[in-house]
MILUM-56228 format. One record per residue (C-alpha): x, y, z; residue in three letters. Coordinates in steps of 0.25 Angstrom, whole numbers, padded with zeros to 4 digits, always signed. Layout:
N
XYZALA...
This chain:
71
+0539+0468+0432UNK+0526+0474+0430UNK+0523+0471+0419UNK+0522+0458+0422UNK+0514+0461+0435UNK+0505+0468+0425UNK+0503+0457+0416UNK+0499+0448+0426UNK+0489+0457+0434UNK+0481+0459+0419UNK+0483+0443+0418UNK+0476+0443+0430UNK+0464+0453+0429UNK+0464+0446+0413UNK+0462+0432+0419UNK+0452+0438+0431UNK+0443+0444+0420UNK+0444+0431+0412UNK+0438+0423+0423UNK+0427+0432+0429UNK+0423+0433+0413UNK+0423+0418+0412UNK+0414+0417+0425UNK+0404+0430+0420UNK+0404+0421+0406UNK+0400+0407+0414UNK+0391+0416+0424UNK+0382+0421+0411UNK+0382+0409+0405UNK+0374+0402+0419UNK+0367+0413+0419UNK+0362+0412+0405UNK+0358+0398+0407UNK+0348+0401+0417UNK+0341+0411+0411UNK+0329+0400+0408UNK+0328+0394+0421UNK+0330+0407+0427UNK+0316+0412+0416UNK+0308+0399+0421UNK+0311+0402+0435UNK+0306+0417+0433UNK+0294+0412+0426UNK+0290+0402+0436UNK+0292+0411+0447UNK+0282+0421+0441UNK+0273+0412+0438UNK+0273+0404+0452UNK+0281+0416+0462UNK+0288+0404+0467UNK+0302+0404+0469UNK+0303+0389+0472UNK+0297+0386+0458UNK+0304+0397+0450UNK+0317+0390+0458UNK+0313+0375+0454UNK+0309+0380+0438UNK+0323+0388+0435UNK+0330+0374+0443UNK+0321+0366+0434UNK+0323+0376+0421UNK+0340+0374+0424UNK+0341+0360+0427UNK+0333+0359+0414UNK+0341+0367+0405UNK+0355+0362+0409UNK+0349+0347+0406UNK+0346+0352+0392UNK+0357+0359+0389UNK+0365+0348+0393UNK+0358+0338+0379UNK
């Protein structure tokens, strides 16, 4: 009998450490894609100090980027 308790209780941390790799995976995978917008927004924000137009380039700089990499 516990043996079989065992086996499920690793199954379960196995599975657990499965999911949370599979949602660290996804996590640096969007975070990688926005490394660019994330540079033009830093760029403009230097050069203007304004959030407002460092927040409108990195939207401009995603929106951009997912409509080409979708061709």
């Amino acid at each position: 009998m516990q043996t079989i308790r065992s086996f499920f209780s690793e199954l379960t941390i196995f599975m657990a450490l499965v999911i949370v790799g599979l949602i660290i995976i996804l996590l640096l995978k969007a975070v990688v894609q926005l490394v660019i917008p994330i540079v033009a927004a830093a760029v403009v924000w230097f050069l203007t100090h304004s959030l407002t137009y460092a927040g409108i380039a990195f939207l401009a700089f995603a929106v951009l980027q997912l409509i080409v990499k979708r061709r």
